[in-house]
ZAFI-835124 format. One record per residue (C-alpha): residue number from 1; x, y, z; residue in one letter. Coordinates in Angstrom, 1 decimal, padded with zeros to 4 digits. Layout:
N
R    n      px      py      pz  res
R  NUM       X       Y       Z    a
...
END
This chain:
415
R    n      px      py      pz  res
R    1   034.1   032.9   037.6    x
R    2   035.4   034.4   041.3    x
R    3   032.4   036.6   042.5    x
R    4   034.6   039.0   044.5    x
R    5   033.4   041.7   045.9    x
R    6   036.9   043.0   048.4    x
R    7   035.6   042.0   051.7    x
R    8   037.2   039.2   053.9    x
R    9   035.3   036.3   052.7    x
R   10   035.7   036.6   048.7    x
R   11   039.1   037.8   049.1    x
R   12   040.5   034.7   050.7    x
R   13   038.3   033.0   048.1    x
R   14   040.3   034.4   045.7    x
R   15   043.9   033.5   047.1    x
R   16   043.0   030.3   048.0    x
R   17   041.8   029.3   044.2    x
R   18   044.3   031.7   042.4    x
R   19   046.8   029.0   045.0    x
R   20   045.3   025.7   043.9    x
R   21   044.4   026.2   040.4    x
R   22   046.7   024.2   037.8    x
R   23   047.2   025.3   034.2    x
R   24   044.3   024.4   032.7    x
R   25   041.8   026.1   034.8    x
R   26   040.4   029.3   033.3    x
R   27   039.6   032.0   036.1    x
R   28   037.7   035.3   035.6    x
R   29   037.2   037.2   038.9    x
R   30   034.1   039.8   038.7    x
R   31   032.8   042.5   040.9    x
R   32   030.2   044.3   041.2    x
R   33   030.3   048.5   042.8    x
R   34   027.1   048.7   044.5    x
R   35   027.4   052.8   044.6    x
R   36   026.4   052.7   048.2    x
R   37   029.7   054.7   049.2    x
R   38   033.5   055.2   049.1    x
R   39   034.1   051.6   051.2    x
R   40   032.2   050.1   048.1    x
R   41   034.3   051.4   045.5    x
R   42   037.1   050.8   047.2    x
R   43   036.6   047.0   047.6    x
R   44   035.3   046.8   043.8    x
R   45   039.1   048.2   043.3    x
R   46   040.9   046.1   045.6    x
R   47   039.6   043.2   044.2    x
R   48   040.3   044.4   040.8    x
R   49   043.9   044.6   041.9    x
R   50   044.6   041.4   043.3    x
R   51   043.3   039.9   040.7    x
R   52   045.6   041.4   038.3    x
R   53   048.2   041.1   041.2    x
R   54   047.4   037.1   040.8    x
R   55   047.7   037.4   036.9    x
R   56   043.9   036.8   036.5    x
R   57   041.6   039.0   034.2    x
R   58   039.2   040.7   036.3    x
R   59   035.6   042.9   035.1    x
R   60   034.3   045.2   037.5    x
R   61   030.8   047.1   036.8    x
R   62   029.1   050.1   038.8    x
R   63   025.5   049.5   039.2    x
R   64   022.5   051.5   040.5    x
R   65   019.2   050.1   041.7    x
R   66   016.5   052.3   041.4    x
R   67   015.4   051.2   044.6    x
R   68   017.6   050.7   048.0    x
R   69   018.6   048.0   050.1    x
R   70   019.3   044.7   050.4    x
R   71   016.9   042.9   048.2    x
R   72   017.6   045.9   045.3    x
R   73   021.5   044.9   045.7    x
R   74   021.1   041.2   045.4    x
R   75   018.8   041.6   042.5    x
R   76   021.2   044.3   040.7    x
R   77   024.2   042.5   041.8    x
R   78   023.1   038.8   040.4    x
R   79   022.3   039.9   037.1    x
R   80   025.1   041.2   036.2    x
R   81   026.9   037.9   037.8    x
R   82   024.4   036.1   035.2    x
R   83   025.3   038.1   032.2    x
R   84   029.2   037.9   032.4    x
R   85   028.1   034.1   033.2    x
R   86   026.5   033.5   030.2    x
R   87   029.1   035.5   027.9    x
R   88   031.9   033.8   029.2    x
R   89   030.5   030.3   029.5    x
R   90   031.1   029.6   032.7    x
R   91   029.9   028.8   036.5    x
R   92   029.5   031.8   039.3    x
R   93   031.8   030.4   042.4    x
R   94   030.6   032.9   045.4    x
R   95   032.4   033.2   048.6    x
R   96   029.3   032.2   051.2    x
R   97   030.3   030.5   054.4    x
R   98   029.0   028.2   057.0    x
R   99   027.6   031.0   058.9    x
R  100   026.1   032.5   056.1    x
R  101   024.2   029.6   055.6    x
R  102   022.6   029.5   058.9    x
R  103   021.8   033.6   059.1    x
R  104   019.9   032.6   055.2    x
R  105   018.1   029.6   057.2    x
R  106   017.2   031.5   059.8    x
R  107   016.4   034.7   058.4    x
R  108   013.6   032.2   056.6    x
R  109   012.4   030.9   059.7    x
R  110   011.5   034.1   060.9    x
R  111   009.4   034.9   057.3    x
R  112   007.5   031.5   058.0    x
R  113   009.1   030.1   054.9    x
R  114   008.3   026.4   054.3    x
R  115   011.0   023.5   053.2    x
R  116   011.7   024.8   050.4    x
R  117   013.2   028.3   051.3    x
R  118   014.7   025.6   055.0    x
R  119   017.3   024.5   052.8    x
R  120   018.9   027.8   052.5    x
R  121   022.3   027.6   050.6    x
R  122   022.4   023.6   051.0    x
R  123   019.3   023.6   047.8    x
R  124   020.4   022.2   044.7    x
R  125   022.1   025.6   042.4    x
R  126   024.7   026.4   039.4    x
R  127   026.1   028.0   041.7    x
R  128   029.1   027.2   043.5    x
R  129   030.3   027.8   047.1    x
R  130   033.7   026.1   047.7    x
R  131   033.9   027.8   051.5    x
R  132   030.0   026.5   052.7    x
R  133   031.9   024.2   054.9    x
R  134   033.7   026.1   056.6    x
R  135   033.0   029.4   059.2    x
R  136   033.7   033.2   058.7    x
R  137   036.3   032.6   062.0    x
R  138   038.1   029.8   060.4    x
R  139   038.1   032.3   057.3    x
R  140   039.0   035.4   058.9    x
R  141   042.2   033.2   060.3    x
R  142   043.1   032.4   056.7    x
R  143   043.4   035.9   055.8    x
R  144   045.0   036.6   059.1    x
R  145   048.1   034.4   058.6    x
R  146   048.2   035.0   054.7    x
R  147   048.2   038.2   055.5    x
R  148   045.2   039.3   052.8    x
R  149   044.2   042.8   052.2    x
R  150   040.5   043.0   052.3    x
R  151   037.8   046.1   053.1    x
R  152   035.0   046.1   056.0    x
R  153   032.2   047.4   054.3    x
R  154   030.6   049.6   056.7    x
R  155   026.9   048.3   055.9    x
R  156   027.7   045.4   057.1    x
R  157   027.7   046.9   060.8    x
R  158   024.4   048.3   060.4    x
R  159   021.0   047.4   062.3    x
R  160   019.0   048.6   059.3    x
R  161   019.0   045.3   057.8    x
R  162   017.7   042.1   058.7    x
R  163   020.4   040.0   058.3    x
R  164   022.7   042.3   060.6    x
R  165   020.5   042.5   063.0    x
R  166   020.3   038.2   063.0    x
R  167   023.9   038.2   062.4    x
R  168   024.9   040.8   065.8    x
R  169   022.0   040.7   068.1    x
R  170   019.9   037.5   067.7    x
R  171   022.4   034.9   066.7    x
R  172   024.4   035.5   069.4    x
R  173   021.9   035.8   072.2    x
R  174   021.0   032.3   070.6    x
R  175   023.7   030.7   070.9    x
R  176   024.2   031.7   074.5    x
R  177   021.7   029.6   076.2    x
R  178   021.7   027.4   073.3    x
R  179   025.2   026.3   072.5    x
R  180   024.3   023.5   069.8    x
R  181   021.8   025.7   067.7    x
R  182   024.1   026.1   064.9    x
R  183   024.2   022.2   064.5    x
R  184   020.5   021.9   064.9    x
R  185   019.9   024.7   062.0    x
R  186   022.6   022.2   059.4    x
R  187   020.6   019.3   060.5    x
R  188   016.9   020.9   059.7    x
R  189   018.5   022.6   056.3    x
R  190   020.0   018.9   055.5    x
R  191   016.8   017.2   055.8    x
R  192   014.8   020.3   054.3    x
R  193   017.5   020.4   051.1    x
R  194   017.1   015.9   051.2    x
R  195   013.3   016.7   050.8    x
R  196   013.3   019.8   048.5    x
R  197   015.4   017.6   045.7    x
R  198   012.2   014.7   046.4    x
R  199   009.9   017.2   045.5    x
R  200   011.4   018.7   042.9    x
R  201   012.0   015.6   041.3    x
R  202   008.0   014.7   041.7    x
R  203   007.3   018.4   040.1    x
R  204   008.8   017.5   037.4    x
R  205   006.5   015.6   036.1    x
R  206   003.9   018.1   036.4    x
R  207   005.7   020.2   034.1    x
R  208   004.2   020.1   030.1    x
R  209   006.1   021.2   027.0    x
R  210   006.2   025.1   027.0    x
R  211   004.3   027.1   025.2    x
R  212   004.9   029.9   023.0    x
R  213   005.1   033.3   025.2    x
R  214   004.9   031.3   028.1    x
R  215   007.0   030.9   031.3    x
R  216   005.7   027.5   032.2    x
R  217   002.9   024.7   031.8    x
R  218   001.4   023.0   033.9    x
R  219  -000.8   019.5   033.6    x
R  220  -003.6   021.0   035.1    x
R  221  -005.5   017.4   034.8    x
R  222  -003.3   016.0   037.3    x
R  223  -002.8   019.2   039.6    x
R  224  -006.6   019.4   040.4    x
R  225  -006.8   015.6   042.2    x
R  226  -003.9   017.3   044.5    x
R  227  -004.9   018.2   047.9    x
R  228  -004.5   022.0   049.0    x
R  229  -001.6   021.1   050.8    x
R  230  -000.1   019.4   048.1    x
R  231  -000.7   022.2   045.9    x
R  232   001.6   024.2   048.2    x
R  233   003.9   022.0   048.2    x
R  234   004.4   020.9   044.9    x
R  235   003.3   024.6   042.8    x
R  236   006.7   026.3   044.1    x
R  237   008.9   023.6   043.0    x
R  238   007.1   023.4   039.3    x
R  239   007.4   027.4   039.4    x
R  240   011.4   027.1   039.9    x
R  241   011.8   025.0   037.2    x
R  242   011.0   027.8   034.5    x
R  243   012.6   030.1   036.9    x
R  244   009.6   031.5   038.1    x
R  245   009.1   033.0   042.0    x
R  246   006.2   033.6   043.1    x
R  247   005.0   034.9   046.5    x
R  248   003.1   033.8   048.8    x
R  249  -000.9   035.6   047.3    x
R  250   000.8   034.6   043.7    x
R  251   000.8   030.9   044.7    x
R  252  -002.5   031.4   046.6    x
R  253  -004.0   033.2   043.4    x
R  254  -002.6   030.1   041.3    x
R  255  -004.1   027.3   043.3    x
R  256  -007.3   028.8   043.0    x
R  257  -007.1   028.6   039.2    x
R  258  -006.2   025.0   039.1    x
R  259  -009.4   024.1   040.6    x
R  260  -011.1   027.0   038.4    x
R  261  -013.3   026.9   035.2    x
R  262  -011.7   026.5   031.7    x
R  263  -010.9   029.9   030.8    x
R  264  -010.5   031.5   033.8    x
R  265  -007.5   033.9   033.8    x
R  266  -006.1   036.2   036.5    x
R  267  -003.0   037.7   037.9    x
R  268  -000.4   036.5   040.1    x
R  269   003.1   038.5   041.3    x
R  270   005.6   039.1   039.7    x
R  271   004.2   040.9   036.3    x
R  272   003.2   037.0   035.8    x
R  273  -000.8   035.9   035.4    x
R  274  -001.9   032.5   034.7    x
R  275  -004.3   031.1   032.3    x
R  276  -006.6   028.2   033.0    x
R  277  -006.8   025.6   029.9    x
R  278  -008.8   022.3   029.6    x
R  279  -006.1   020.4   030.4    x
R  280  -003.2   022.7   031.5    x
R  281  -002.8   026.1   033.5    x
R  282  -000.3   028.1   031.7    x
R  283   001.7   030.8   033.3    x
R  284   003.1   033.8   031.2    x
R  285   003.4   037.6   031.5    x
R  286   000.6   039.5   032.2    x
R  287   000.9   041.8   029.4    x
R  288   000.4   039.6   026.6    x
R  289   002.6   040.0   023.1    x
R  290   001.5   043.2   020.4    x
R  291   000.7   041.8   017.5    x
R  292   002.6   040.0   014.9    x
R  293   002.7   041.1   011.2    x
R  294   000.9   039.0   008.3    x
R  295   003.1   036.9   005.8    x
R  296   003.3   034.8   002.8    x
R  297   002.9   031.3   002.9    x
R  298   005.4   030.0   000.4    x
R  299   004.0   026.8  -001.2    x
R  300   007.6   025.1  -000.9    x
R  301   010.0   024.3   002.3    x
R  302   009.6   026.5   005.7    x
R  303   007.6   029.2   007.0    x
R  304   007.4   030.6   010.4    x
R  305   004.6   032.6   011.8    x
R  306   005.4   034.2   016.0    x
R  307   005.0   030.2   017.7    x
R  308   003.6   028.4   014.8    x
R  309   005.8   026.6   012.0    x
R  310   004.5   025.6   008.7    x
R  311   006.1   023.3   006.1    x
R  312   005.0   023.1   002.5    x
R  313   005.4   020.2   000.0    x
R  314   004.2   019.5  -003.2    x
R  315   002.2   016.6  -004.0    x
R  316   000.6   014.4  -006.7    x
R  317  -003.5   014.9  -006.1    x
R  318  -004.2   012.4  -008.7    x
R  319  -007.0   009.1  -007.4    x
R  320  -010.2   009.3  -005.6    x
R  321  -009.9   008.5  -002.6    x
R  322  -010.3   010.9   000.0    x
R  323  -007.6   012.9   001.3    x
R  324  -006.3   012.5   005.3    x
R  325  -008.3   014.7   007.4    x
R  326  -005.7   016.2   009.8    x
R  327  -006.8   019.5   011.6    x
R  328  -003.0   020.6   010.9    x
R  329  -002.5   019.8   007.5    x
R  330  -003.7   021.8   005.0    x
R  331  -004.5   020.4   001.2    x
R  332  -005.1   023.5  -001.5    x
R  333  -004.6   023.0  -005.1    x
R  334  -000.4   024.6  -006.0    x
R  335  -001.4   028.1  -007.5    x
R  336  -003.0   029.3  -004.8    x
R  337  -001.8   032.3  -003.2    x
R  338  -002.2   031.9   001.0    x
R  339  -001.3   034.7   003.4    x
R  340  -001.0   033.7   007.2    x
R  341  -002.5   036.1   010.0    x
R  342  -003.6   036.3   013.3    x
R  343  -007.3   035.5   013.9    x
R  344  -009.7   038.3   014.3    x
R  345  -012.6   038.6   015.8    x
R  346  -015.0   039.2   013.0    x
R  347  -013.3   036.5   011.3    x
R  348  -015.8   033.4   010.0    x
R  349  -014.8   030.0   008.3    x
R  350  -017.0   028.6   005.4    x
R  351  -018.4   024.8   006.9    x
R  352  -019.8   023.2   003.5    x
R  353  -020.6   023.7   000.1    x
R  354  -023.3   025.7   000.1    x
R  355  -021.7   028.6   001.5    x
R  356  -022.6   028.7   005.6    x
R  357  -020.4   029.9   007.8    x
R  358  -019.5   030.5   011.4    x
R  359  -017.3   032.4   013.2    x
R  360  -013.5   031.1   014.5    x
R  361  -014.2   032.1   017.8    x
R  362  -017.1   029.3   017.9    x
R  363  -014.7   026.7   016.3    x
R  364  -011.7   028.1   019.4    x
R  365  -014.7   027.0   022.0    x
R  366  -014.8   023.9   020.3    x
R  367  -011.7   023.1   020.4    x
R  368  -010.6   023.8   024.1    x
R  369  -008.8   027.4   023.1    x
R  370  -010.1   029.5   025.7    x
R  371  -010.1   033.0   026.6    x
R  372  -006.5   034.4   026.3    x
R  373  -004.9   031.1   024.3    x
R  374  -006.4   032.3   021.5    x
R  375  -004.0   035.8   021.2    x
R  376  -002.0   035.3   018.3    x
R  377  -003.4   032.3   017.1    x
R  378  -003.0   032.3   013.5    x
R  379  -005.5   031.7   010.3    x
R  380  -004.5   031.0   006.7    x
R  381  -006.5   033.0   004.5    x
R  382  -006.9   033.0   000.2    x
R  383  -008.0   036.3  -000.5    x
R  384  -010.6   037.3   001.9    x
R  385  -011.6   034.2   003.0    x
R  386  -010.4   032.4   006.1    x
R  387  -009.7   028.5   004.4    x
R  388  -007.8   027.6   007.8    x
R  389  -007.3   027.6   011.3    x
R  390  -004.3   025.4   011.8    x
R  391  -005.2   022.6   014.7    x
R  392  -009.1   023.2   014.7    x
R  393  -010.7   023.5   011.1    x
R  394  -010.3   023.9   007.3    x
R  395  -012.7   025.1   005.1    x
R  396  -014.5   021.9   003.0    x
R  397  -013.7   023.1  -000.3    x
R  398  -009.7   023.1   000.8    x
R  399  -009.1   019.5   000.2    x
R  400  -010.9   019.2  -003.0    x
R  401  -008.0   017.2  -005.1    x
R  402  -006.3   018.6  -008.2    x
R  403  -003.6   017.2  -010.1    x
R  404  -001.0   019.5  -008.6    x
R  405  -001.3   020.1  -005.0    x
R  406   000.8   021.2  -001.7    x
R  407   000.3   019.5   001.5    x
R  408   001.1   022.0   003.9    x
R  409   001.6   021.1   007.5    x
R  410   001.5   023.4   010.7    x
R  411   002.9   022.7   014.3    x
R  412   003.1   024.6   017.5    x
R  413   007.0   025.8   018.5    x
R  414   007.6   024.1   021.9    x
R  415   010.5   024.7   023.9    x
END
């Protein structure tokens, strides 16, 4: 998929593939309308037309930010990329150049960014950029002696953004005192990019199994014996992995938690807070999920309940020996009649035989399901009374055998 958006650089993208492609390649070219003017629209239609000129099916789409600028345009302009992406099964090829490379690098030096954000367009990405090696001259002399239409978008003269203003004014004074700087920048992105893919590879193993309505997990064990730097270090790359960004008070906000108190919870950027487990520090959106209606649960084969999946099986209670205590198995003699439900406050489980009870929120303590974990956690009631809270407790009088029962066994959804 040809991300072509009718300027210079994506439309000798386009000749140049539509030249060397053989016929088993499948091409799609896409572009995106940005609504910022008449030069726009006319470069979303040139492209559409050498593409069909070329034989190639091409989807164009109009979009409008509700806010302005460059950041708005990117963001507007890559999901829609992503979406025709995923619906045609296939990989984005944009039309970036060696000099956009170093204006990204640089533009990143200037906001402080660390190794991470250093290797600029050279990081590790779905995305592919067939032209990275080579300059917008060399470029502008393919489309000079192919003779290739293309528009000049007239934003792309304009000091209002950053990037034009590193692109017409700062570059060049740059380069002429310092002839070599555009090497120097491809050798500091090259070793940045050689160490990002180290430390990704290390944040890996930081990552746990996800949760259910979380973005990612973290093994907050091992994070706390880091040292500050190496939180800062290592949190980003652990982040990307579930595709979350956060900036720079978000990461700040979620080293603090690592080193914080069981149950501490607090917000991050992004519409993203984090919660502090025993053992992990799960990140997920703010607003946690509304709540999730009750349902039967049928004594035979599958039953799903928001993150939680039970399985049912009949068994043969006959003997005396006791049965396996297993906080996620449930035993219960085959007539009864179980509905599972999220917990709720007032809600208590019956601890022996002689009727005491306490309430599921002291068995959550127990347990290590702090604060926030607990939303949506679900109980298995017969009638009125709470019998089970899958993973923590059943009630004593559950596993009592009969000669028909159903072994019913709950686990946690991971992704």
């Amino acid at each position: 998929m040809l991300a072509v958006s009718g300027g210079a650089d994506s439309s000798v993208l386009l000749d140049a593939v539509a030249r060397l492609r053989s016929a088993e390649h499948r091409i799609v070219v896409v572009s995106v309308d940005h609504g910022t003017g008449e030069a726009a629209t006319e470069a979303t239609a040139l492209a559409a037309a050498m593409a069909a000129r070329l034989g190639l099916p091409a989807i164009t789409e109009r979009v409008t930010p509700e806010r302005h600028g460059e950041a708005a345009w990117r963001e507007a302009r890559w999901a829609f990329l992503r979406r025709i992406a995923a619906r045609e099964g296939s990989a984005v090829a944009t039309a970036h150049t060696r000099d956009d490379h170093v204006e990204t690098v640089v533009m990143r030096i200037l906001r402080g960014s660390g190794a991470r954000g250093l290797a600029g367009l050279l990081a590790s990405s779905p995305v592919e950029r067939p032209l990275l090696n080579h300059t917008r001259s060399q470029v502008l002399d393919y489309a000079r002696r192919r003779r290739i239409q293309f528009v000049e978008d007239p934003t792309n003269a304009s000091r209002a953004h950053l990037r034009n203003r590193i692109r017409h004014d700062l570059l060049p004074a740059i380069r002429a005192v310092r002839p070599g700087f555009d090497a120097e920048i491809l050798e500091l992105s090259g070793a940045a990019a050689r160490l990002r893919a180290e430390v990704d590879a290390c944040a890996a193993t930081f990552v746990l199994p996800a949760e259910p309505g979380c973005r990612v997990v973290l093994d907050a064990g091992r994070l706390v014996g880091l040292t500050d730097e190496g939180l800062r270090t290592l949190l980003p790359a652990a982040l990307a992995g579930g595709g979350v960004t956060l900036d720079r008070r978000g990461l700040e906000r979620l080293a603090q938690l690592v080193r914080a108190d069981p149950g501490s919870q607090g917000q991050l950027s992004g519409g993203l807070g984090a919660i502090r487990g025993r053992g992990e520090l799960l990140v997920r959106p703010a607003a946690l999920g509304t709540a999730v209606d009750a349902v039967r649960l049928s004594p035979k084969g599958e039953t799903r309940f928001d993150g939680f999946h039970f399985v049912a099986r009949s068994i043969d209670g006959a003997g005396h020996d006791p049965l396996p205590v297993d906080p996620w198995i449930l035993y219960i003699q085959q007539t009864a009649q179980l509905v599972v439900r999220q917990w709720y406050p007032g809600d208590r489980l019956t601890i022996d035989l002689m009727g005491g009870r306490r309430r599921v929120k002291r068995f959550f303590a127990d347990a290590g399901i702090v604060g926030p974990l607990r939303a949506g956690w679900p109980v298995v009631v017969k009638g009125d009374e709470v019998i089970w809270i899958p993973g923590v407790r059943s009630t004593p009088a559950a596993g009592r055998r009969e000669e028909a029962m159903v072994e019913i066994r709950c686990e946690r959804v991971r992704g």
